[in-house]
C-alpha positions as CSV (number, residue, x, y, z in Angstrom):
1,X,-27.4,26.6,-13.5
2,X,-29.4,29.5,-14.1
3,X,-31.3,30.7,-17.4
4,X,-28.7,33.1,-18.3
5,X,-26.1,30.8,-17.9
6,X,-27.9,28.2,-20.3
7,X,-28.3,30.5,-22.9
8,X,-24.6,31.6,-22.8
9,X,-23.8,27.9,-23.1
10,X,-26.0,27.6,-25.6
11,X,-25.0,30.8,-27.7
12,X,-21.4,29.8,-27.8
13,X,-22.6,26.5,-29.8
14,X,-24.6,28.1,-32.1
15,X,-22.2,30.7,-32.9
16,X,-19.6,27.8,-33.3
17,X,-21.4,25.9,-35.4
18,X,-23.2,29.6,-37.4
19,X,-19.6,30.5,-37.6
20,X,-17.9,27.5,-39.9
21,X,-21.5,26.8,-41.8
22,X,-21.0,30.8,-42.9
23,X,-17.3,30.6,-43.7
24,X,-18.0,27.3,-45.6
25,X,-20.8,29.4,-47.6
26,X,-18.9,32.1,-48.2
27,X,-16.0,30.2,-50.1
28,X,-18.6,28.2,-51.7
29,X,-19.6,31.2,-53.7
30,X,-16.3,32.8,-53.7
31,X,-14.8,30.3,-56.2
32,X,-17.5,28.9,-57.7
33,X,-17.9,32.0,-60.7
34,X,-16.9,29.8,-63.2
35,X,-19.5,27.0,-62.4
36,X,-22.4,29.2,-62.1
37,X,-21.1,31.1,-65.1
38,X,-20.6,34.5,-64.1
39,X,-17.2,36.2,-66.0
40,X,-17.7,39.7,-65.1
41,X,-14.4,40.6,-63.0
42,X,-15.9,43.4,-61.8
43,X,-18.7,41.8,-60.2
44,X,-16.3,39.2,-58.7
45,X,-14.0,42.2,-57.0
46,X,-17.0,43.9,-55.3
47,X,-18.6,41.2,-54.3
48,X,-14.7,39.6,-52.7
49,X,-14.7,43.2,-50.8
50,X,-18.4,42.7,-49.2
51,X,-17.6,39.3,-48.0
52,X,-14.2,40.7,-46.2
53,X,-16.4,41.4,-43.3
54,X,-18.0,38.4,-43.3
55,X,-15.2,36.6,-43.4
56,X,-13.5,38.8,-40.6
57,X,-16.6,38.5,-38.3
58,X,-16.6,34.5,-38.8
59,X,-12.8,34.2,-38.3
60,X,-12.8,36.1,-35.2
61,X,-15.7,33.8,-33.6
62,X,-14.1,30.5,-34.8
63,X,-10.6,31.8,-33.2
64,X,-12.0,32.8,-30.0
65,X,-14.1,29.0,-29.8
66,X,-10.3,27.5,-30.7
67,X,-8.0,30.0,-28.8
68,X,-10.7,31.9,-26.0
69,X,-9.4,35.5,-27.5
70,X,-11.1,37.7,-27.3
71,X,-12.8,37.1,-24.8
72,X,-16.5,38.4,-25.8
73,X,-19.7,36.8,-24.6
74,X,-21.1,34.8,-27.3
75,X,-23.8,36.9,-28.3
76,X,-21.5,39.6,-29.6
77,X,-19.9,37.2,-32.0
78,X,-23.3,36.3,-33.2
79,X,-24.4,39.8,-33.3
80,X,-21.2,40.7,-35.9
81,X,-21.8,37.6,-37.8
82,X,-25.6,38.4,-38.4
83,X,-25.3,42.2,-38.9
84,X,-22.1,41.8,-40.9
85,X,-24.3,39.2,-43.2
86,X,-27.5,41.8,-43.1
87,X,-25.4,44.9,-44.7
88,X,-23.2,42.6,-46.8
89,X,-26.3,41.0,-48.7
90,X,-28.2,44.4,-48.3
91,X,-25.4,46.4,-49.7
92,X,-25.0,43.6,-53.0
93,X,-28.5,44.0,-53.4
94,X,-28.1,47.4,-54.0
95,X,-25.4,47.3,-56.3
96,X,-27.5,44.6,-58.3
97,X,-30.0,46.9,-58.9
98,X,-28.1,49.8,-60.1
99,X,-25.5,47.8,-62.5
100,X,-26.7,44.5,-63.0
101,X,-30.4,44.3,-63.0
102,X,-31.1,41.4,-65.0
103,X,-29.4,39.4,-62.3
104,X,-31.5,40.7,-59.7
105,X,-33.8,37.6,-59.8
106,X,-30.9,35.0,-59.2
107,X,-29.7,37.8,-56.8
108,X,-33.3,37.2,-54.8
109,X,-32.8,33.7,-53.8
110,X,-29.5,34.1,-52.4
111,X,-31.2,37.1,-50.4
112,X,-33.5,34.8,-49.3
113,X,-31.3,32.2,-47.9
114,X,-29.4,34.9,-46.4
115,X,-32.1,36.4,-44.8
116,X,-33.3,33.0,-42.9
117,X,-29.7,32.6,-41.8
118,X,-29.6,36.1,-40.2
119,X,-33.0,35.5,-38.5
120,X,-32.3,32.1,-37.0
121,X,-28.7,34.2,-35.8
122,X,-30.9,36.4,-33.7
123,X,-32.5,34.3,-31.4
124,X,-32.1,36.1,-28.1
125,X,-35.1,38.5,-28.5
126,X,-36.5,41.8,-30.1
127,X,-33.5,44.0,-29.6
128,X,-31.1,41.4,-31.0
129,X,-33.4,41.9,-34.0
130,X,-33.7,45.2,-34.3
131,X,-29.6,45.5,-34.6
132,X,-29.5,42.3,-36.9
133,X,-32.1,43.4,-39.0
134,X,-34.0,46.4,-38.6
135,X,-30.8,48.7,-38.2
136,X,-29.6,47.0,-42.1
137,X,-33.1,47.3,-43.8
138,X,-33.7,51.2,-42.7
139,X,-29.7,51.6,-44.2
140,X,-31.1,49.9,-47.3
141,X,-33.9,52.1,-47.8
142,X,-32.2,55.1,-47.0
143,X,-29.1,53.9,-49.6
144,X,-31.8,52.9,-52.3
145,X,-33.1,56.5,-52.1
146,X,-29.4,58.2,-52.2
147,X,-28.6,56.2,-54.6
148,X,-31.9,56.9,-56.8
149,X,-32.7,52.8,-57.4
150,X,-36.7,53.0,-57.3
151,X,-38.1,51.1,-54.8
152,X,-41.3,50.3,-56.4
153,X,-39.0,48.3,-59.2
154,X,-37.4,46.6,-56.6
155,X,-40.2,45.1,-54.7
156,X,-41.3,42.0,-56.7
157,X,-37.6,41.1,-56.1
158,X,-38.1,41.7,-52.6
159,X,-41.3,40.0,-51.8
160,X,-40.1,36.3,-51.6
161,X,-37.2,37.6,-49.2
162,X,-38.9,39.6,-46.8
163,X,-41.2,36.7,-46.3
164,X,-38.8,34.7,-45.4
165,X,-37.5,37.2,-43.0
166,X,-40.5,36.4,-41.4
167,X,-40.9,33.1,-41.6
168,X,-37.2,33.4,-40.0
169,X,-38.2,35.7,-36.8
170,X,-41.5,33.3,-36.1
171,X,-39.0,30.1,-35.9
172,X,-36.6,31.9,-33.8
173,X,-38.7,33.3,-31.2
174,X,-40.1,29.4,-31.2
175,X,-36.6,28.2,-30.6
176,X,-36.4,30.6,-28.2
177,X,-39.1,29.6,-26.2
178,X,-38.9,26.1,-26.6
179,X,-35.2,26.7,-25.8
180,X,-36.6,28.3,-22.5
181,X,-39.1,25.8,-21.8
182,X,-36.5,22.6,-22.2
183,X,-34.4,24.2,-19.6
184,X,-37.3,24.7,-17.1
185,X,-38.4,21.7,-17.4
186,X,-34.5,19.9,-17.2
187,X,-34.3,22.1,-14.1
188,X,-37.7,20.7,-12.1
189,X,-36.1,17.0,-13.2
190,X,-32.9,18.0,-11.6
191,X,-34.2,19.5,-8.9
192,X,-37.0,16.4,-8.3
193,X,-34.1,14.3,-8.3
194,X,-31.8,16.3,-5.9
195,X,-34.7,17.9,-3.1
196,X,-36.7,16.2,-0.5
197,X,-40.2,17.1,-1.4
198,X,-41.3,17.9,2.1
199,X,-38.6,19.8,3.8
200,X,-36.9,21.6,0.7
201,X,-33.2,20.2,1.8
202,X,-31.4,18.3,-0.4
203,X,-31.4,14.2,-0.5
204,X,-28.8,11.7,0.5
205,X,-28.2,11.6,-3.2
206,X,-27.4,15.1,-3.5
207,X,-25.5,15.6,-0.7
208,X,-22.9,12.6,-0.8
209,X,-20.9,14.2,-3.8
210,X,-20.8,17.2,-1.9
211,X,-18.9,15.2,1.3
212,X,-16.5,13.7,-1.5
213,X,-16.1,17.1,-2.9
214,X,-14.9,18.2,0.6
215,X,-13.1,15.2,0.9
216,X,-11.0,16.0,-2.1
217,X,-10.3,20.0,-1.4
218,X,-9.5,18.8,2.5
219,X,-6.6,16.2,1.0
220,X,-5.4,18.6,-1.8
221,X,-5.5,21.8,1.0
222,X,-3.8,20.2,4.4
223,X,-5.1,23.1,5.9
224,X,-8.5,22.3,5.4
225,X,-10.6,21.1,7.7
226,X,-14.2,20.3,7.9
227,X,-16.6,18.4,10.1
228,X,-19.9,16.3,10.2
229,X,-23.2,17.1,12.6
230,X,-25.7,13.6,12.1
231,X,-29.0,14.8,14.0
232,X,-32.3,12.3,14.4
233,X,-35.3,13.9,15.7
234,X,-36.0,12.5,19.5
235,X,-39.5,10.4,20.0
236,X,-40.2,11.3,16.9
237,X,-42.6,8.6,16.3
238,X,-44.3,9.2,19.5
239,X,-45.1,12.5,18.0
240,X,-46.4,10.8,14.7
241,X,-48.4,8.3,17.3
242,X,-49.7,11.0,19.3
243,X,-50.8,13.9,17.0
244,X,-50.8,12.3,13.4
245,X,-48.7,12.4,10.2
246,X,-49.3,15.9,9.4
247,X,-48.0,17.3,12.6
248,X,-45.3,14.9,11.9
249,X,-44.4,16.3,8.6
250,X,-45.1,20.2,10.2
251,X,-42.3,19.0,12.4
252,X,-40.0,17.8,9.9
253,X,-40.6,21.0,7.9
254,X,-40.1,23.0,11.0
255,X,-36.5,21.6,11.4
256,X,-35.4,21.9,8.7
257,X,-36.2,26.0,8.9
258,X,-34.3,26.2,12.1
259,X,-31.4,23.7,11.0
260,X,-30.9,26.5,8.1
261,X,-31.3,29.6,10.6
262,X,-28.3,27.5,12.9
263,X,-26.1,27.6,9.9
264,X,-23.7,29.7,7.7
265,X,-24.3,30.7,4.0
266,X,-21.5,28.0,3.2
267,X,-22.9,25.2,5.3
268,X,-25.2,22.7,3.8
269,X,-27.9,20.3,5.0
270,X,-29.9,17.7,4.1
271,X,-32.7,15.0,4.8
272,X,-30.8,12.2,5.2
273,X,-33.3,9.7,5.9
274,X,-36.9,9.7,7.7
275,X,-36.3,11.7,11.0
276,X,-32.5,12.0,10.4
277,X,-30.7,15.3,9.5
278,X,-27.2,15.7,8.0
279,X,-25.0,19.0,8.0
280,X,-21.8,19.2,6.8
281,X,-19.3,22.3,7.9
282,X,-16.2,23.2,5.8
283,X,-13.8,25.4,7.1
284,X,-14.7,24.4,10.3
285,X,-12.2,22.8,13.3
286,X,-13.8,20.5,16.4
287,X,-14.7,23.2,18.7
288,X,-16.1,25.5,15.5
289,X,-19.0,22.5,15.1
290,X,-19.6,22.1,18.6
291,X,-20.8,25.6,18.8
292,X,-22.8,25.2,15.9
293,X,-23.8,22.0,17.4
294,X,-24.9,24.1,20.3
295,X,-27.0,26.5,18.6
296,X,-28.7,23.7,16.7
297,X,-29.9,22.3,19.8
298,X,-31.0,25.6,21.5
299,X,-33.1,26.2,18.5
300,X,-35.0,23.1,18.5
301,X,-35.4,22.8,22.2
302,X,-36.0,26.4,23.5
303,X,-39.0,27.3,21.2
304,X,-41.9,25.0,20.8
305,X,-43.2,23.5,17.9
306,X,-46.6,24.7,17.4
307,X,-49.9,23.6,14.6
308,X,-50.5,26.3,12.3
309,X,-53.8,25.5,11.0
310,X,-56.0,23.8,14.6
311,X,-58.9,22.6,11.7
312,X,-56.6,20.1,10.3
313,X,-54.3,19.2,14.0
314,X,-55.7,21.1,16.7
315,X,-54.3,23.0,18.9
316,X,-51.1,21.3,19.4
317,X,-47.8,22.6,21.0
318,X,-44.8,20.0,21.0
319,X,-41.2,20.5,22.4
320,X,-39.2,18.8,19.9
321,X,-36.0,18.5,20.5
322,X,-33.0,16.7,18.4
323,X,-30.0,14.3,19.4
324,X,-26.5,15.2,17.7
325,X,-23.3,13.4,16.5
326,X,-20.8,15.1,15.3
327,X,-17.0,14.0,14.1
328,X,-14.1,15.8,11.9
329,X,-12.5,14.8,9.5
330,X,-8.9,12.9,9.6
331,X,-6.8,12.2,6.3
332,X,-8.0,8.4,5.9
333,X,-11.7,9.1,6.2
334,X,-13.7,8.0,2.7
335,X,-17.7,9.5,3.0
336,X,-18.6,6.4,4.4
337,X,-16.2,6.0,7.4
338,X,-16.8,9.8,8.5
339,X,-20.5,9.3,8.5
340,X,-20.6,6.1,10.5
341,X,-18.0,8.1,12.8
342,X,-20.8,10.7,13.1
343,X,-23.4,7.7,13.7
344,X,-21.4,6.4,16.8
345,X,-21.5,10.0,18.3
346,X,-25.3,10.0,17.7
347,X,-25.5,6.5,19.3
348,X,-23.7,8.0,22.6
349,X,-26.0,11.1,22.2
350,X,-28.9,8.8,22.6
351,X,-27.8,6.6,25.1
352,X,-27.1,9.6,27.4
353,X,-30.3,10.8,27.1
354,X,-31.3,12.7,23.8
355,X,-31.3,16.3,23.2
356,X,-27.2,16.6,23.6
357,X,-24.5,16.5,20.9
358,X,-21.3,13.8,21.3
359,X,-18.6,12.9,19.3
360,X,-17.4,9.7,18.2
361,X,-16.0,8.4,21.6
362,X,-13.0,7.0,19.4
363,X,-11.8,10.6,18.4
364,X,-13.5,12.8,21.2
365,X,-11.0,15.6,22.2
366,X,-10.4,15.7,26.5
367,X,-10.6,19.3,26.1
368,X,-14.4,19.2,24.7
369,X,-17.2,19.9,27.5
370,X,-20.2,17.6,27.5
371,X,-22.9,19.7,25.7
């Protein structure tokens, strides 16, 4: 999964869970005039029309959570919640001051709330808040002017507010980066627990879910086909004998790069064990993997192997070359039975003579040349 993809996931929650905490708080105050005693009718029809888009912007988010229309990414729902909240309070603010000014220090600590809520909404970065909160306080200032409310009357009101604003942005962008730096740090687990550390290839562990995976589409699809290439390293602990365990692992590292360059973008590979090597190739018929079988063995054999660094090996120059196995799949085959199948055509491989590929003598094709 990558970043972006994380913090999609992770919008759509917030926004879900942003979405019914703000439509519970709007109907919270909605009918509760009589409890905190406020009779004015007035007041209770303008502030019903600034929570309409509030209530819109929160409706639509919750529907497309519950019914995925529209489709939108998730940070334009949160967007329209926060900046719908930002001019809605703003606006009522306003209107506070010019009517109703003795109510402007109740007013203040629902700005407040209101204010944290619509910082902890933009947590996505600085131009999130510049349209969540910037774009409503420069409307705010420019309104209070038009609409002659002085705005040095309005500033002890204001203080407590704007401070939380800040407070607000400072624990977002920490959410943000902490945000960030969980899924690093869930990513270098995953990937510890999915790579070999020397070669870069994935493990056994890795790679058996992706043979069940193929498995699965092949029996669902009976026009899909794939096949198994097993490949162990020949002498290989001659060459760990001979020139030490860091040419060894030079080697090992040095197959796997040409195992990759043998391969196409939707083949995978993987360490399967010490000197063995395991590829599996979907799509792909009999004579398809001998070919790539082929190429495999071409590319260990025909170049050799050589120490990068002669301080820590010397000058070494070793002709490595690799024994194959390879078998297809047929509609019985469970993980297990196809990669003992591949096993047996490694066994023939090596009792030939190394540095050839066979197939499982059991389901060999006449029509397949010795390679």
């Amino acid at each position: 999964m990558t970043y972006q993809a994380y913090q999609e996931r992770t919008q759509w929650v917030f926004a879900f869970y942003s979405g019914w905490l703000l439509l519970a708080a709007l109907l919270a105050y909605q009918f509760s005039y009589d409890l905190r005693g406020t009779q004015n009718p007035e007041l209770w029809s303008i502030e019903s029309l600034a929570r309409l888009p509030v209530f819109i912007s929160t409706i639509i988010t919750l529907l497309a959570h519950y019914c995925g229309e529209p489709n939108w990414r998730p940070k334009t729902f949160i967007r329209m919640m926060s900046l719908s909240l930002s001019l809605m309070m703003s606006g009522l603010f306003l209107v506070y001051a010019k009517h109703w000014p003795e109510s402007l220090n109740e007013f203040s600590g629902r700005l407040e709330i209101s204010f944290l809520g619509v910082t902890l909404l933009a947590t996505v970065g600085m131009r999130d808040w510049f349209i969540q909160i910037a774009i409503p306080l420069i409307l705010f200032l420019v309104t209070a002017i038009l609409v002659e409310v002085p705005l040095i009357r309005l500033a002890p009101f204001l203080f407590s507010p704007l401070l939380m604003l800040i407070i607000g942005l400072v624990v977002a962008e920490i959410m943000r980066r902490l945000g960030k730096h969980q899924f690093l740090s869930e990513q270098g687990m995953k990937e510890l627990a999915t790579t070999d550390q020397l070669t870069g290839l994935l493990n056994r562990h890795a790679f058996l879910p992706l043979i069940k995976h193929a498995i699965s589409r092949a029996r669902r699809d009976k026009q899909e086909r794939f096949c198994l290439i097993i490949g162990d390293l020949d002498h290989f602990k001659a060459v760990n004998d001979t020139y030490g365990h860091d040419f060894g692992d030079l080697v090992l590292r040095e197959t796997a790069v040409r195992l990759g360059a043998s391969l196409r973008q939707q083949d995978a590979v993987c360490r399967w064990g010490g000197e063995e090597f395991l590829v599996l190739l979907p799509a792909t018929g009999s004579e398809g993997a001998m070919e790539v079988a082929r190429k495999i063995l071409a590319a260990m054999a025909n170049t050799p192997i050589r120490c990068p660094d002669p301080d820590r090996c010397r000058e070494i120059s070793v002709r490595q070359t690799i024994s194959l196995g390879l078998t297809c799949f047929n509609e019985e085959d469970s993980a297990e039975n196809l990669i003992a199948s591949a096993d047996l055509g490694l066994y023939q491989a090596k009792s030939e003579g190394r540095n050839r590929v066979r197939m499982d003598p059991a389901r060999e094709p006449v029509t397949l040349a010795q390679a």
